[in-house]
C-alpha positions as CSV (number, residue, x, y, z in Angstrom):
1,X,131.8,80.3,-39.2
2,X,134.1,77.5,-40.0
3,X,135.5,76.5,-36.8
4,X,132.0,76.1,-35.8
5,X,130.8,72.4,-36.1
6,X,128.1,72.1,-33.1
7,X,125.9,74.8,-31.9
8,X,123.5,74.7,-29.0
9,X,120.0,75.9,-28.4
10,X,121.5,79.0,-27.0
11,X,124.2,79.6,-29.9
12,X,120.6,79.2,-32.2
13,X,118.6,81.7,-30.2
14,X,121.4,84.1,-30.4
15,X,121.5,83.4,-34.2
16,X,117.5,84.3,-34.3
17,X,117.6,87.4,-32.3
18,X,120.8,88.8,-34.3
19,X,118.2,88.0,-37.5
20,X,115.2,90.3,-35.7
21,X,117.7,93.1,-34.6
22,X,119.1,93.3,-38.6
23,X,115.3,92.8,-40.0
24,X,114.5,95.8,-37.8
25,X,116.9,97.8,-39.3
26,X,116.3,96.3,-42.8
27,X,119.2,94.0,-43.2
28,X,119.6,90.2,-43.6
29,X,122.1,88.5,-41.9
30,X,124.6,85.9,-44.2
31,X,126.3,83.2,-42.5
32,X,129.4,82.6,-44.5
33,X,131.9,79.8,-44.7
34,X,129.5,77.2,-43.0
35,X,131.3,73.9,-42.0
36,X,129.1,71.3,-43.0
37,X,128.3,69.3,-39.5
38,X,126.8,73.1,-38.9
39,X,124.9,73.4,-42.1
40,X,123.6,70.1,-41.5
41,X,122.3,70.9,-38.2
42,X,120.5,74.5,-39.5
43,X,119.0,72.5,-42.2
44,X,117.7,69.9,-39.5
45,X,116.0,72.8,-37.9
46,X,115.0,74.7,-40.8
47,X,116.9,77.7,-40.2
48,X,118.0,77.3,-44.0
49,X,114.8,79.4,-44.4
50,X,115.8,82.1,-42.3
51,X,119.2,82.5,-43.4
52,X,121.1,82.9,-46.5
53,X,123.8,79.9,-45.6
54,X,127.1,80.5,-47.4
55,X,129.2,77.1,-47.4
56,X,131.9,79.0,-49.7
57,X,133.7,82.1,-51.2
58,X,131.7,82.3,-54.4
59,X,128.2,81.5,-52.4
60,X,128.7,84.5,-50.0
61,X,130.1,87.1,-53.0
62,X,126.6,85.8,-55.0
63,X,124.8,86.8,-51.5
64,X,126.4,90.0,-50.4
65,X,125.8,91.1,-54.5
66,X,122.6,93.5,-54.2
C-alpha cells in the first residue's frame, strides 16, 4: 500500500468488508508498507484498532509470524 496516500469513504468501506469476509473465514487482514499520509488518516478514524498497520518490512514479518 505505498503508492496509496489518500483513501475515500469508499476505498474505507472496501477495507471493512475485506476485514468481515477474512474474520469469517478466520483470518486477519495486514496492511503492509503503509505510506504515512495513509496511516495517518486510519489512525484518524480509528481503523488502527481494526487492522494490524505495517509501515515497514520488519513490522509486517513481526505480523505475518504466528
Amino acid at each position: 500500500m505505498k503508492e496509496v496516500t489518500f483513501m475515500s469513504s469508499m476505498g474505507i468501506g472496501m477495507l471493512v468488508d475485506a476485514r468481515s469476509r477474512a474474520a469469517g473465514r478466520k483470518m486477519k487482514v495486514v496492511l503492509a508498507n503503509v505510506a504515512s499520509e495513509l496511516e495517518q488518516l486510519l489512525r484518524m478514524v480509528k481503523l488502527d484498532k481494526v487492522f494490524k498497520i505495517c509501515t515497514n518490512e520488519k513490522q509486517l514479518n513481526k505480523a505475518l509470524k504466528r
